[in-house]
C-alpha positions as protocol buffer text, in pm:
chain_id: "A"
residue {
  index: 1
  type: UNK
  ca { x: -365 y: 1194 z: 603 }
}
residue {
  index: 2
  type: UNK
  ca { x: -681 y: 1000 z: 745 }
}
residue {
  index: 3
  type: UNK
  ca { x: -894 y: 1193 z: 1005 }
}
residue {
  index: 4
  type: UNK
  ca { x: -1015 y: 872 z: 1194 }
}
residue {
  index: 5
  type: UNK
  ca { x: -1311 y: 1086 z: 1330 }
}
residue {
  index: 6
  type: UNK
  ca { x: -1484 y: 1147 z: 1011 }
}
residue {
  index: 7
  type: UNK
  ca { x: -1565 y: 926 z: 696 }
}
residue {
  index: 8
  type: UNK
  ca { x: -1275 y: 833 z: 512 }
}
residue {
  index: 9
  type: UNK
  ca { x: -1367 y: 607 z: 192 }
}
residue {
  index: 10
  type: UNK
  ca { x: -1144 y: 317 z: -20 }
}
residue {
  index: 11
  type: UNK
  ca { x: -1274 y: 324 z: -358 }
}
residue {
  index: 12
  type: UNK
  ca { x: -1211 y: 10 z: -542 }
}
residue {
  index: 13
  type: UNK
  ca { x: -1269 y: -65 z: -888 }
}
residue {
  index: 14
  type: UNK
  ca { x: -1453 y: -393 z: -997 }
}
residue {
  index: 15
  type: UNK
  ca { x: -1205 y: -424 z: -1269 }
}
residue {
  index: 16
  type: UNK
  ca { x: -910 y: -564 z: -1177 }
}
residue {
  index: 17
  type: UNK
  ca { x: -585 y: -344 z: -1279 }
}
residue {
  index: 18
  type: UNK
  ca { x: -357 y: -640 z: -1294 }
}
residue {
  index: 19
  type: UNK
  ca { x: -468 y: -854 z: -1522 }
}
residue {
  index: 20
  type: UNK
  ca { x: -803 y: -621 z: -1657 }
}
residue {
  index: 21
  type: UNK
  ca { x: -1055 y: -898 z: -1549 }
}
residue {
  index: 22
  type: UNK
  ca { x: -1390 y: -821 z: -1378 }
}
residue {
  index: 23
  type: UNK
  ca { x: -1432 y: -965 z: -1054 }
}
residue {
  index: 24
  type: UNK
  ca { x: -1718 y: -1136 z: -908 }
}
residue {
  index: 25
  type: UNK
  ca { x: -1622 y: -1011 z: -543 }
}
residue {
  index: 26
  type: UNK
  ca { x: -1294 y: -822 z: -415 }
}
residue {
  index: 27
  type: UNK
  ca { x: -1164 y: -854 z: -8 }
}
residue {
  index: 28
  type: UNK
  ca { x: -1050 y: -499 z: 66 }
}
residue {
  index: 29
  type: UNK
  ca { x: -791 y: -588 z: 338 }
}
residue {
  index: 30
  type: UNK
  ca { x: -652 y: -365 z: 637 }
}
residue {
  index: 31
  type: UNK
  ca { x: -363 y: -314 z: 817 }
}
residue {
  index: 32
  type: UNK
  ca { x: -299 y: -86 z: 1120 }
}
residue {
  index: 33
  type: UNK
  ca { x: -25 y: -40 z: 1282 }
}
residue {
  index: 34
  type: UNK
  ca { x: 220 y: 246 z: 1523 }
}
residue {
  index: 35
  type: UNK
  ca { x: 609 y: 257 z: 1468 }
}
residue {
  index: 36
  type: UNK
  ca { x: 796 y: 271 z: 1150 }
}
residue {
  index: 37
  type: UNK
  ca { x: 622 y: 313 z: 810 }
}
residue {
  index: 38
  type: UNK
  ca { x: 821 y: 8 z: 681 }
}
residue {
  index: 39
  type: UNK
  ca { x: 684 y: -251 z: 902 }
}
residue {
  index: 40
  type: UNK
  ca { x: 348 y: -306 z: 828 }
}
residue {
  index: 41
  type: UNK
  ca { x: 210 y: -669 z: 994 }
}
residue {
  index: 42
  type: UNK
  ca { x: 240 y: -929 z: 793 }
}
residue {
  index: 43
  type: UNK
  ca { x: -183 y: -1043 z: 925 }
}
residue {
  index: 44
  type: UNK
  ca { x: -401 y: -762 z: 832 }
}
residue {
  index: 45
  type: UNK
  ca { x: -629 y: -597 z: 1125 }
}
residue {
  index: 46
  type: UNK
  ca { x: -954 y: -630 z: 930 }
}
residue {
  index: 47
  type: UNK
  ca { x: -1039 y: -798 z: 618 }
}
residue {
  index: 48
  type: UNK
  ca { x: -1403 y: -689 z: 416 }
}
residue {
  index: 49
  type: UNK
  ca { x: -1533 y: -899 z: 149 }
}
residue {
  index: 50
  type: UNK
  ca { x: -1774 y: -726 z: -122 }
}
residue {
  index: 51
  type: UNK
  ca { x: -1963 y: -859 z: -443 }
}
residue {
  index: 52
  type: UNK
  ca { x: -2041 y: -799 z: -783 }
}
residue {
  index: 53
  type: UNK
  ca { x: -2372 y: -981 z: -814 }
}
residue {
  index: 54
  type: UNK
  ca { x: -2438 y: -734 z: -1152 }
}
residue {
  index: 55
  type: UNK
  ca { x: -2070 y: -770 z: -1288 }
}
residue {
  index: 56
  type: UNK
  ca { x: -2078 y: -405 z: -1280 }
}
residue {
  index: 57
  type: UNK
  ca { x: -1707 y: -226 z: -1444 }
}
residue {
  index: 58
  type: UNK
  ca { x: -1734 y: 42 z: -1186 }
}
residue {
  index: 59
  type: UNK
  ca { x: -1667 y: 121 z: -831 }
}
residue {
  index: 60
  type: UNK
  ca { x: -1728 y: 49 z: -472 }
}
residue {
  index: 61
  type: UNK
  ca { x: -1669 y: 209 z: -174 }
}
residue {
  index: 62
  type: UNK
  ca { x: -1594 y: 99 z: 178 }
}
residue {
  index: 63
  type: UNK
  ca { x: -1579 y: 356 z: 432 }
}
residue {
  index: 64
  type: UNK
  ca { x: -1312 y: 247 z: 694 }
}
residue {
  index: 65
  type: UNK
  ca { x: -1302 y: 502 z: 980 }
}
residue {
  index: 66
  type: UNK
  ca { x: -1454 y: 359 z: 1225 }
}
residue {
  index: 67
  type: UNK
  ca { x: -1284 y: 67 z: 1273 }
}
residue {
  index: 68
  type: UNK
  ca { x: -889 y: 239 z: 1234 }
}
residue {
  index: 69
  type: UNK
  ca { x: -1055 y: 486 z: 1480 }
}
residue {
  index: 70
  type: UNK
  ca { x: -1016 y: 175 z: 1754 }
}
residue {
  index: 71
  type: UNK
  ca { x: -634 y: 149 z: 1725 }
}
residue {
  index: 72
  type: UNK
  ca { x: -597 y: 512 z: 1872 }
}
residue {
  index: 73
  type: UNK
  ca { x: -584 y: 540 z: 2268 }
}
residue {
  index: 74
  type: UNK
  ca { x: -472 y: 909 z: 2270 }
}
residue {
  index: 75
  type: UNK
  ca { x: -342 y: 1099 z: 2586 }
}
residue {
  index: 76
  type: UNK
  ca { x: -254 y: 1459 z: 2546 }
}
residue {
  index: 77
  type: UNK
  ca { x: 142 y: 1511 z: 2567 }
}
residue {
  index: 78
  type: UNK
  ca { x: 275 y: 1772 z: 2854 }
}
residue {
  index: 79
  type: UNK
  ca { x: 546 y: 2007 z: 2882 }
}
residue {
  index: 80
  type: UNK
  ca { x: 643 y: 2350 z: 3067 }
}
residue {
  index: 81
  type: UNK
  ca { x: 805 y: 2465 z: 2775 }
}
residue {
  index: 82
  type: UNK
  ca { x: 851 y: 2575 z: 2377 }
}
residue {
  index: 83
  type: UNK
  ca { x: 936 y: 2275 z: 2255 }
}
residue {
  index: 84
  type: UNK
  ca { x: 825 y: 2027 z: 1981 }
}
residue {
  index: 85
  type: UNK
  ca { x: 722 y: 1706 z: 2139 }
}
residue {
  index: 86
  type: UNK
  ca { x: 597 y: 1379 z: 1943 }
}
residue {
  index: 87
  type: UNK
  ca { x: 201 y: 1333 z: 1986 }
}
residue {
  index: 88
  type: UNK
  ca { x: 44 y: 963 z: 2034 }
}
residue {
  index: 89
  type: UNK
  ca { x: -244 y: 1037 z: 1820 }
}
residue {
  index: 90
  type: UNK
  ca { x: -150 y: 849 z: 1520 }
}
residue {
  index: 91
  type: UNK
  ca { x: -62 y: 536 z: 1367 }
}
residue {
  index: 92
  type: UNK
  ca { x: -19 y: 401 z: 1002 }
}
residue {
  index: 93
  type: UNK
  ca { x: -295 y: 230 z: 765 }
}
residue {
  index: 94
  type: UNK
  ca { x: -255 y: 40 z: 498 }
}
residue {
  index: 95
  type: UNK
  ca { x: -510 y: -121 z: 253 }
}
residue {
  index: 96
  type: UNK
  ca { x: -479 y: -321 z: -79 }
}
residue {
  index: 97
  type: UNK
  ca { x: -743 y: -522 z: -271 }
}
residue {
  index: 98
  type: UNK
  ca { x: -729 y: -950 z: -364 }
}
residue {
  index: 99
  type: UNK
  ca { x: -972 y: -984 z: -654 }
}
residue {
  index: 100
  type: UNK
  ca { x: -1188 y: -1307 z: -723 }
}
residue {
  index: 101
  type: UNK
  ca { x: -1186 y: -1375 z: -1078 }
}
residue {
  index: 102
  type: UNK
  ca { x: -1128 y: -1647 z: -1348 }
}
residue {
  index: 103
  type: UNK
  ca { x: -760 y: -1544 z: -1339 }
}
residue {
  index: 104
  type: UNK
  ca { x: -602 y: -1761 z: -1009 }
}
residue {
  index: 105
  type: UNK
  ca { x: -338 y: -1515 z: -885 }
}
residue {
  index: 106
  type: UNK
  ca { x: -582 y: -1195 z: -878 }
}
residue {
  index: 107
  type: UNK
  ca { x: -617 y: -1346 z: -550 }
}
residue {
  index: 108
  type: UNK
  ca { x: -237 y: -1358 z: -471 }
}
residue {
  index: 109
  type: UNK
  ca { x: -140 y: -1075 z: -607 }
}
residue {
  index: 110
  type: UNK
  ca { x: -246 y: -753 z: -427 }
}
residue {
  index: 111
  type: UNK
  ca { x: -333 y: -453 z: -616 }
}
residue {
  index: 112
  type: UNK
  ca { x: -460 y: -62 z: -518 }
}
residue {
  index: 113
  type: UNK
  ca { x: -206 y: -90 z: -225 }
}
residue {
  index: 114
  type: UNK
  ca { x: -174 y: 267 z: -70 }
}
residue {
  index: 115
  type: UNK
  ca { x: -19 y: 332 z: 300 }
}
residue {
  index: 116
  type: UNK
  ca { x: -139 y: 650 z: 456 }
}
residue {
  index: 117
  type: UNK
  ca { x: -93 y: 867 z: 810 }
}
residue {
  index: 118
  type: UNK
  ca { x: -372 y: 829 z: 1058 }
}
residue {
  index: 119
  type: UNK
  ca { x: -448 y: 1079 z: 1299 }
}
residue {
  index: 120
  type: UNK
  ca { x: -738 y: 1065 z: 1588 }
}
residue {
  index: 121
  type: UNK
  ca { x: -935 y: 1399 z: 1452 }
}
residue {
  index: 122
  type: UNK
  ca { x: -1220 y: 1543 z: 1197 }
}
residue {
  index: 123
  type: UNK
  ca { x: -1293 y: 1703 z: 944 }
}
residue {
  index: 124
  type: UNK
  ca { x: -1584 y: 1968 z: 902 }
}
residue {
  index: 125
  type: UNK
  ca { x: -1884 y: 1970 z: 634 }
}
residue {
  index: 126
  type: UNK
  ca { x: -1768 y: 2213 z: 394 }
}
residue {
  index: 127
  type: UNK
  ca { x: -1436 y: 1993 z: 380 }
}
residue {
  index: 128
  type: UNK
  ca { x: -1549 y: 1729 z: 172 }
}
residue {
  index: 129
  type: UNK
  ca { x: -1477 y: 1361 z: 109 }
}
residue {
  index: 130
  type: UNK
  ca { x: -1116 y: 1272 z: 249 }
}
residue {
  index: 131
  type: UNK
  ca { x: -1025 y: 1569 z: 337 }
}
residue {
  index: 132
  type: UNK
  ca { x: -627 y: 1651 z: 333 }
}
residue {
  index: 133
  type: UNK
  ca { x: -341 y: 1759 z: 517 }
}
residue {
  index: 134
  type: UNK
  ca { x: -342 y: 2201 z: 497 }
}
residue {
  index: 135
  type: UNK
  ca { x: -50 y: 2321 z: 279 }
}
residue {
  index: 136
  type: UNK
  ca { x: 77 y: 2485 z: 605 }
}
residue {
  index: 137
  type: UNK
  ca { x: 49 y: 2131 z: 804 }
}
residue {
  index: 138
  type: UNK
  ca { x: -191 y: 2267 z: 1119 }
}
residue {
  index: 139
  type: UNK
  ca { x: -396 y: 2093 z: 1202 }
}
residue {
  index: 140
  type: UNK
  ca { x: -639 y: 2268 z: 1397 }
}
residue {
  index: 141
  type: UNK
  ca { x: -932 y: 2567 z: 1195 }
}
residue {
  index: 142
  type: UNK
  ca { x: -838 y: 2878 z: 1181 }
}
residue {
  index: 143
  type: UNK
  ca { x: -489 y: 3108 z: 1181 }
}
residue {
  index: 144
  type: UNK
  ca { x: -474 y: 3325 z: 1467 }
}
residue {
  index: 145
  type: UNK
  ca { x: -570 y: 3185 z: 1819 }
}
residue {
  index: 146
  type: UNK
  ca { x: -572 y: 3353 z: 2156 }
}
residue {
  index: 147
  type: UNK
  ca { x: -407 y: 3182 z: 2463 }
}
residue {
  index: 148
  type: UNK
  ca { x: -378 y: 3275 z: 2837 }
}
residue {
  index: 149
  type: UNK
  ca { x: -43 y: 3437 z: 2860 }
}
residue {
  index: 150
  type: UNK
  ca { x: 82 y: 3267 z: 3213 }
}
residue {
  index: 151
  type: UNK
  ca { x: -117 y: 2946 z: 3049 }
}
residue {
  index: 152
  type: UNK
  ca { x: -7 y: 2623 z: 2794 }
}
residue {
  index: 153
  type: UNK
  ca { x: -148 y: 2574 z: 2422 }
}
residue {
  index: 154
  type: UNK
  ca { x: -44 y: 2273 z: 2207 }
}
residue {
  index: 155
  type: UNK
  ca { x: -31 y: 2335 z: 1853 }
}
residue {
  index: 156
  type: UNK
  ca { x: -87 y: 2036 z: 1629 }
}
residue {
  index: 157
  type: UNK
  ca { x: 100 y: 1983 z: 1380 }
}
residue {
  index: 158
  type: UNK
  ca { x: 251 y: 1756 z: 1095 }
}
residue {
  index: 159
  type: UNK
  ca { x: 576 y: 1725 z: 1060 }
}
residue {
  index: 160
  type: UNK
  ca { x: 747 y: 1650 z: 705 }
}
residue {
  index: 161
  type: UNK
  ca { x: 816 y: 1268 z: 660 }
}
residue {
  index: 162
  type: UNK
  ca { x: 1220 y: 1181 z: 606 }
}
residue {
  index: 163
  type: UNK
  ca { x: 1304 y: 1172 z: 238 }
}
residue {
  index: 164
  type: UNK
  ca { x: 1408 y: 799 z: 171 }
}
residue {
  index: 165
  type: UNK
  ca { x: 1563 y: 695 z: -174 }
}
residue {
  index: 166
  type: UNK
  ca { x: 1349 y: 473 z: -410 }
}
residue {
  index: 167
  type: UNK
  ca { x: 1390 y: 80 z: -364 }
}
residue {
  index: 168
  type: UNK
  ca { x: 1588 y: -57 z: -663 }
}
residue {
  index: 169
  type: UNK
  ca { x: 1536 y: -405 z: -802 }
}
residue {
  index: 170
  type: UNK
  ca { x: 1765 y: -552 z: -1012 }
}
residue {
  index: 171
  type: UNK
  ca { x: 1768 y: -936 z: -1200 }
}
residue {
  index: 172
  type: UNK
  ca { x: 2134 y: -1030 z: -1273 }
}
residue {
  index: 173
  type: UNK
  ca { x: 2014 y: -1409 z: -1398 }
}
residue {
  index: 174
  type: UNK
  ca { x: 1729 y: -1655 z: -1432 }
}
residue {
  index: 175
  type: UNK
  ca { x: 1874 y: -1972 z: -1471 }
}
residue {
  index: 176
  type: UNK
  ca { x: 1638 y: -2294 z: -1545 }
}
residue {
  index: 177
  type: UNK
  ca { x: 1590 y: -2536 z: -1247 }
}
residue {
  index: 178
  type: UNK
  ca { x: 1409 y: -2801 z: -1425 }
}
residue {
  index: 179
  type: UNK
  ca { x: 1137 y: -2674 z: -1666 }
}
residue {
  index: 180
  type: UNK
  ca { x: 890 y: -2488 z: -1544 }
}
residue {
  index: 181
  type: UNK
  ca { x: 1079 y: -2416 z: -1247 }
}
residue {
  index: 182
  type: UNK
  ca { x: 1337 y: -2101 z: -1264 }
}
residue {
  index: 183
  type: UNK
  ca { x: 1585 y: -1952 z: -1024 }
}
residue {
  index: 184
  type: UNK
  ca { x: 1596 y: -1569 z: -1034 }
}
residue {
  index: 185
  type: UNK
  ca { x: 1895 y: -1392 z: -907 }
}
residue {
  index: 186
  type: UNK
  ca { x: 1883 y: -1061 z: -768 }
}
residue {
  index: 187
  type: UNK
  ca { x: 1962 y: -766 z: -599 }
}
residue {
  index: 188
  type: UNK
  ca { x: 1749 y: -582 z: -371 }
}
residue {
  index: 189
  type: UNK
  ca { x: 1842 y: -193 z: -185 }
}
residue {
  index: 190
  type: UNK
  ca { x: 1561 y: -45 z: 34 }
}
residue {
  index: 191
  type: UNK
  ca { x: 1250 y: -123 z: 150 }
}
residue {
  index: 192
  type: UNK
  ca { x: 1021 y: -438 z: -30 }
}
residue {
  index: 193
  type: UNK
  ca { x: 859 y: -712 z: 214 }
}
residue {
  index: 194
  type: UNK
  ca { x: 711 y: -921 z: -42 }
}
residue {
  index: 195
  type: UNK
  ca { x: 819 y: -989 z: -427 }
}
residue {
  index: 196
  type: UNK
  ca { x: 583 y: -1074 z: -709 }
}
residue {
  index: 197
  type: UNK
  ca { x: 666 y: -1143 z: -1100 }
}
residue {
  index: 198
  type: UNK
  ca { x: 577 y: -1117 z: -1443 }
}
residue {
  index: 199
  type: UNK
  ca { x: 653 y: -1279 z: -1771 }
}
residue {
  index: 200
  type: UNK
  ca { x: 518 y: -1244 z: -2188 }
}
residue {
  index: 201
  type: UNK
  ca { x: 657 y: -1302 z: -2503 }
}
residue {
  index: 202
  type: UNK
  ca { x: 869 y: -1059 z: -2596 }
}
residue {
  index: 203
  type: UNK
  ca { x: 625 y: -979 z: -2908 }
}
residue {
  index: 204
  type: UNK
  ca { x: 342 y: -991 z: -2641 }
}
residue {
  index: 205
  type: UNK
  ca { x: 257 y: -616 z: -2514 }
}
residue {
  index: 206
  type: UNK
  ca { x: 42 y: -772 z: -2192 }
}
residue {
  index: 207
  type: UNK
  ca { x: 208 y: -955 z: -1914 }
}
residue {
  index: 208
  type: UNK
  ca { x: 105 y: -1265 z: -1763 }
}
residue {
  index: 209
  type: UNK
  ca { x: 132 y: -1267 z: -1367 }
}
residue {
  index: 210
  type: UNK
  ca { x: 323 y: -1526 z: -1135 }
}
residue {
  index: 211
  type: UNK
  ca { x: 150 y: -1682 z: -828 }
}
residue {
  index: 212
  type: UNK
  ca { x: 262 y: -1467 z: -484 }
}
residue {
  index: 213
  type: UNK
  ca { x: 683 y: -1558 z: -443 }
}
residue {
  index: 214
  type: UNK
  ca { x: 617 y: -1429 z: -82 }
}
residue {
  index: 215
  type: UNK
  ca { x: 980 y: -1324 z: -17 }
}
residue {
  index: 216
  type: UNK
  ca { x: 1263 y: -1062 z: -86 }
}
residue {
  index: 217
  type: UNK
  ca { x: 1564 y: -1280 z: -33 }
}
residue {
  index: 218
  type: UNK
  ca { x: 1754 y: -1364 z: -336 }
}
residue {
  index: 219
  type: UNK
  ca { x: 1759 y: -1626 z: -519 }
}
residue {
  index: 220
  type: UNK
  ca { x: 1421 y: -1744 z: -548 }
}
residue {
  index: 221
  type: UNK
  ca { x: 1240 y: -2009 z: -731 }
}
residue {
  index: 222
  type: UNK
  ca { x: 918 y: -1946 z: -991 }
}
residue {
  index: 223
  type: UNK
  ca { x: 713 y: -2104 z: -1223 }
}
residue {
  index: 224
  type: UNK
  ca { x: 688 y: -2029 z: -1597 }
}
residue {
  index: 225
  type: UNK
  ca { x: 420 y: -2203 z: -1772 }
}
residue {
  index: 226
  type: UNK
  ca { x: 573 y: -2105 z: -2152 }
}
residue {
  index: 227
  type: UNK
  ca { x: 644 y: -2308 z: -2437 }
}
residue {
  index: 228
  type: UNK
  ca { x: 984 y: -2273 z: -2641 }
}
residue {
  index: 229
  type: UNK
  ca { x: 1044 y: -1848 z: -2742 }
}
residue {
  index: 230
  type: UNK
  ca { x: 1234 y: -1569 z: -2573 }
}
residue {
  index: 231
  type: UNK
  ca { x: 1043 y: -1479 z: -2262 }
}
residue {
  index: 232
  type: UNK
  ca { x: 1050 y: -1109 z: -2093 }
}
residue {
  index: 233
  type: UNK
  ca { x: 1052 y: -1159 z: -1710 }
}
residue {
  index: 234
  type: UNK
  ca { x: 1027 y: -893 z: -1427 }
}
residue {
  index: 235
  type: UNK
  ca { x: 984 y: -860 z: -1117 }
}
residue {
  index: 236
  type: UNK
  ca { x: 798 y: -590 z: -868 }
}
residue {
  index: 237
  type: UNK
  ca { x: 717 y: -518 z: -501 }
}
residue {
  index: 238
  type: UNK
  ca { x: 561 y: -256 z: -310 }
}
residue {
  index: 239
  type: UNK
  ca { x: 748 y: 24 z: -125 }
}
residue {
  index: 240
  type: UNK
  ca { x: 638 y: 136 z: 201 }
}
residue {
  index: 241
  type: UNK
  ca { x: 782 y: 405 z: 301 }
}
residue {
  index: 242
  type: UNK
  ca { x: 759 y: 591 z: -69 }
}
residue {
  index: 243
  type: UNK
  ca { x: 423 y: 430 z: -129 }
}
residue {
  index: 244
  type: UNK
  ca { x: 466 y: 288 z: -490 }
}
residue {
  index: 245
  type: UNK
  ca { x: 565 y: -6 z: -659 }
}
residue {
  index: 246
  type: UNK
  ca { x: 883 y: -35 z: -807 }
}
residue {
  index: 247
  type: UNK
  ca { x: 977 y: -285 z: -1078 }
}
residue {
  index: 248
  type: UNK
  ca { x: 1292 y: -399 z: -1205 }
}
residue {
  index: 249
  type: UNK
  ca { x: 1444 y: -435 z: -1536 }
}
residue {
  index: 250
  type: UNK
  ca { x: 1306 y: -685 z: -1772 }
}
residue {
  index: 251
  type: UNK
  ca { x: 1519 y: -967 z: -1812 }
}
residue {
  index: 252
  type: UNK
  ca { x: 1448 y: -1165 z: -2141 }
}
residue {
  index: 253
  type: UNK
  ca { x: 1571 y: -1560 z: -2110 }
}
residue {
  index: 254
  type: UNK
  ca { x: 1572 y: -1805 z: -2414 }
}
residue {
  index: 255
  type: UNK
  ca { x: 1326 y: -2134 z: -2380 }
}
């Protein structure tokens, strides 16, 4: 969980984990939204743009409280009685990473995605950086608090997140279009906005990566710059709502 009232930090690496390039800048993009986990926007709420002027092979941080902090109007909730109400003090952030290096689809491709809980509220000194969620889930210091007896207290709290199955992606054929254009068939169950692939050799241990295919709707089209050999192709997308990626088999085609 981000506390929106105190310094929360993205750490990106200047080495690109997709294709193990090191960029000359990185755009650390932004999204912020209320609702459901799964439907992030598709424009993201604020974009930041860093350099490597030393090429270092290190990291940067960007801390991003301050402006997810704006998104939260909050109004305290009221009620004459026990009950367990839904707060408005939250929303969902998301943040991923476009590298600029020699490699053309660092820049398509987004990497270090990770969508997190947002809550208007702080964290104290002794905390320390990006402070969590308490085992218990309350969200307020201390264990034992005394109330007026003929008065109302509002205990915060978090409430566990629905358990939602893994998406599964599955290629059932890549048939050539008309070389280097290939259709991909596939099957897709759960939640994945946006597809990307892979391909190698299948003697190659390191994959080469496809420009952005920028859909989940099967079949789609791609492009794979290979000479004659049995090619290895997969392809990924991020989950939401589990916050991973999830790949699918590797389907190896004869060229």
């Amino acid at each position: 969980m981000i506390k929106s009232l105190s310094p929360y930090y993205v750490s990106t690496p200047f080495v690109s984990p997709l294709t193990g390039l090191t960029c000359t800048a990185y755009t650390l993009q932004v999204f912020v939204w209320d609702g459901l986990k799964n439907e992030p926007p598709t424009t993201a709420s604020y974009e930041f743009t860093k350099t490597n002027p030393t090429s270092s092979i290190s990291s940067d941080k960007v801390d991003i409280s301050n402006i997810i902090n704006d998104f939260v109007n909050f109004t305290a909730q009221k009620t004459n009685t026990t009950s367990l109400i839904d707060g408005n003090n939250q929303g969902w952030v998301k943040t991923q990473v476009l590298y600029y290096t020699t490699e053309p689809t660092d820049l398509t491709t987004p990497s270090n995605i990770n969508v997190s809980l947002m809550v208007k509220g702080y964290a104290y000194g002794m905390d320390g950086e990006n402070t969590t969620t308490p085992a218990d889930k309350i969200l307020l210091t201390g264990r034992e608090f005394k109330v007026n007896r003929s008065g109302v207290f509002v205990l915060p709290i978090e409430i566990d997140e629905t358990t939602e199955a893994l998406a599964e992606l599955t290629i059932t054929s890549i048939v050539e279009d008309a070389h280097p254009l290939y259709r991909i068939n596939f099957t897709l169950t759960g939640n994945i906005e946006d597809l990307y692939y892979r391909y190698r050799l299948d003697s190659v241990t390191e994959w080469t990566n496809g420009f952005t295919v920028g859909s989940n709707t099967s079949p789609f089209d791609v492009e794979l710059d290979v000479s004659a050999g049995d090619y290895e192709v997969q392809i990924y997308g991020f989950d939401n709502v589990n916050n991973e990626n999830v790949y699918s088999n590797i389907y190896t085609i004869t060229i």
